[in-house]
N, C-alpha and C positions, 0 to 999 in steps of 0.2 A: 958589334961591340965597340968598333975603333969609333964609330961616331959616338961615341959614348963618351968618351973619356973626360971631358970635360964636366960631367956631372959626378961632383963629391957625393953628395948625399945621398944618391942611389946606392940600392943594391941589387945587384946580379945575380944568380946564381941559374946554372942549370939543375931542374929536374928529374930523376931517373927517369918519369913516362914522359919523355921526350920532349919537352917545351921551355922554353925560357924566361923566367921571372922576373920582373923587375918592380922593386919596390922601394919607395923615397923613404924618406929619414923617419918619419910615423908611420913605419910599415903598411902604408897605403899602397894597394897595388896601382901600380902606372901601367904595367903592359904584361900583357902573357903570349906569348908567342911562340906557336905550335911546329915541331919539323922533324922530318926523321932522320936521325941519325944512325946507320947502317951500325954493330954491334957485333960481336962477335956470333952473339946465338943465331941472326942474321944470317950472317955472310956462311954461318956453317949449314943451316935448315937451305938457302939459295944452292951451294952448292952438292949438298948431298939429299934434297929435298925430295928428286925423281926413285932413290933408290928406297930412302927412310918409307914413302908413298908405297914404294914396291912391295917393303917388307911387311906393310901392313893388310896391304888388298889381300896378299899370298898369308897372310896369320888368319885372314878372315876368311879365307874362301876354304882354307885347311880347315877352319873350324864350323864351317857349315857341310861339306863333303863329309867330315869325319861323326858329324852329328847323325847324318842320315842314316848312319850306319844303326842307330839305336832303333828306326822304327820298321825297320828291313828285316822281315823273318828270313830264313837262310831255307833253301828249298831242296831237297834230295831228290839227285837223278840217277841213283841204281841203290841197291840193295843195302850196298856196304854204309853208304854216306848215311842212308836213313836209320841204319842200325847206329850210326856213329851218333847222329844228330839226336835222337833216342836216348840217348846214355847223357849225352854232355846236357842236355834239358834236362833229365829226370834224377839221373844218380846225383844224390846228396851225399858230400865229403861232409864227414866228422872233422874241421876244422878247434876242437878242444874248445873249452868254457860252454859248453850247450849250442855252438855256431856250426850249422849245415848249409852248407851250399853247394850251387851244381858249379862243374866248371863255366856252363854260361854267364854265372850269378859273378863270377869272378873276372870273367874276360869283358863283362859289361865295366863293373870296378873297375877295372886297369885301363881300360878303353876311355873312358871320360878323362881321365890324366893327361890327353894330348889336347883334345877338344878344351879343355880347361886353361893350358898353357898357350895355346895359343890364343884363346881369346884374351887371357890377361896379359900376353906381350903385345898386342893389336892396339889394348885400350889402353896399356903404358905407353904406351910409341904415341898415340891419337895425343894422351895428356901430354905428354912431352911437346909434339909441335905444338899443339894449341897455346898451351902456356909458354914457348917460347924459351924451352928450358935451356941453361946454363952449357954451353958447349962441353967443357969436361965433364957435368952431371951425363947429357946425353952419352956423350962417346964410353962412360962408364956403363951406361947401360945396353946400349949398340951390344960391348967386348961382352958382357955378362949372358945377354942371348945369341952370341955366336957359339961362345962355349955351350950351352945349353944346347942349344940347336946342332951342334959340332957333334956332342956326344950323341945327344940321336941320331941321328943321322946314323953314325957306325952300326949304330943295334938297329935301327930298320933296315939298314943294308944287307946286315946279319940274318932276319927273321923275319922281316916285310916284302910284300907285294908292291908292283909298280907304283898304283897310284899314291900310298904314303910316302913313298922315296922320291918321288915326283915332289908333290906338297911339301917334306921335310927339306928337300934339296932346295926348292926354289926361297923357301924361308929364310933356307941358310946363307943364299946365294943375296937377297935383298938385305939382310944385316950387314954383311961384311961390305956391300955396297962396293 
């Protein structure tokens, strides 16, 4: 730009996508010239790129683990479980309005709920780097699935087997980066 100076007639201006303009006094372009300029959404995706990476592999692999669960019959190895397994399949609750379900029909319903959040936190996080989103946009949405993930966490910890408190934990552990 300093060897510039001497041309009145031009005009300068930088670009948001990254390149610089120059164009004489009949808005003819004279030069476009391409570079990157390091930015804040940058220097924040550089620096916190390996965990944002993390939180997402771990949103993904939760939501494929926790899928499998759907095509997995559950198998009875003594009497008791089979009689248990037996009831939770076949006894239809009166849920009111005309609605029966077995409690399987319902732990299926509830069960999609994690598989579902966490693939839509995987594929917000993927749009977020991709598009290069706005550092405070991101770290709003980072704080919004920590909470999220936060409070799970407590109730899988409450009510959950290892491998969800595994998968919920390491979620948790890649947001807060």
């Amino acid at each position: 730009i300093h060897c510039m100076r001497g041309l009145t007639e031009e005009k300068i201006s930088l670009v948001r996508d990254q390149h610089l303009v120059i164009q004489g006094s009949n808005n003819r372009l004279l030069a476009k010239l391409y570079f990157h300029l390091p930015n804040k959404a940058n220097l924040m995706l550089k620096k916190f790129s390996f965990w944002i990476r993390a939180a997402i592999v771990f949103q993904l692999l939760t939501t494929a683990m926790h899928s499998v669960s759907f095509f997995i019959t559950p198998i009875a190895t003594n009497e008791e479980e089979s009689q248990m397994l037996k009831l939770i399949t076949t006894y239809k609750m009166d849920m009111g309005n005309g609605i029966f379900r077995t409690y399987s029909e319902i732990v299926i319903s509830l069960s999609i709920n994690l598989t579902l959040l966490c693939l839509f936190s995987a594929l917000l996080n993927i749009f977020l780097v991709r598009s290069a989103a706005q550092p405070k946009l991101f770290r709003g949405i980072l704080l919004l699935q920590v909470i999220i993930f936060g409070i799970l966490l407590i109730f899988v910890l409450r009510y959950a087997f290892l491998p969800p408190i595994l998968c919920v934990a390491l979620v948790l552990f890649g947001c807060v980066g």
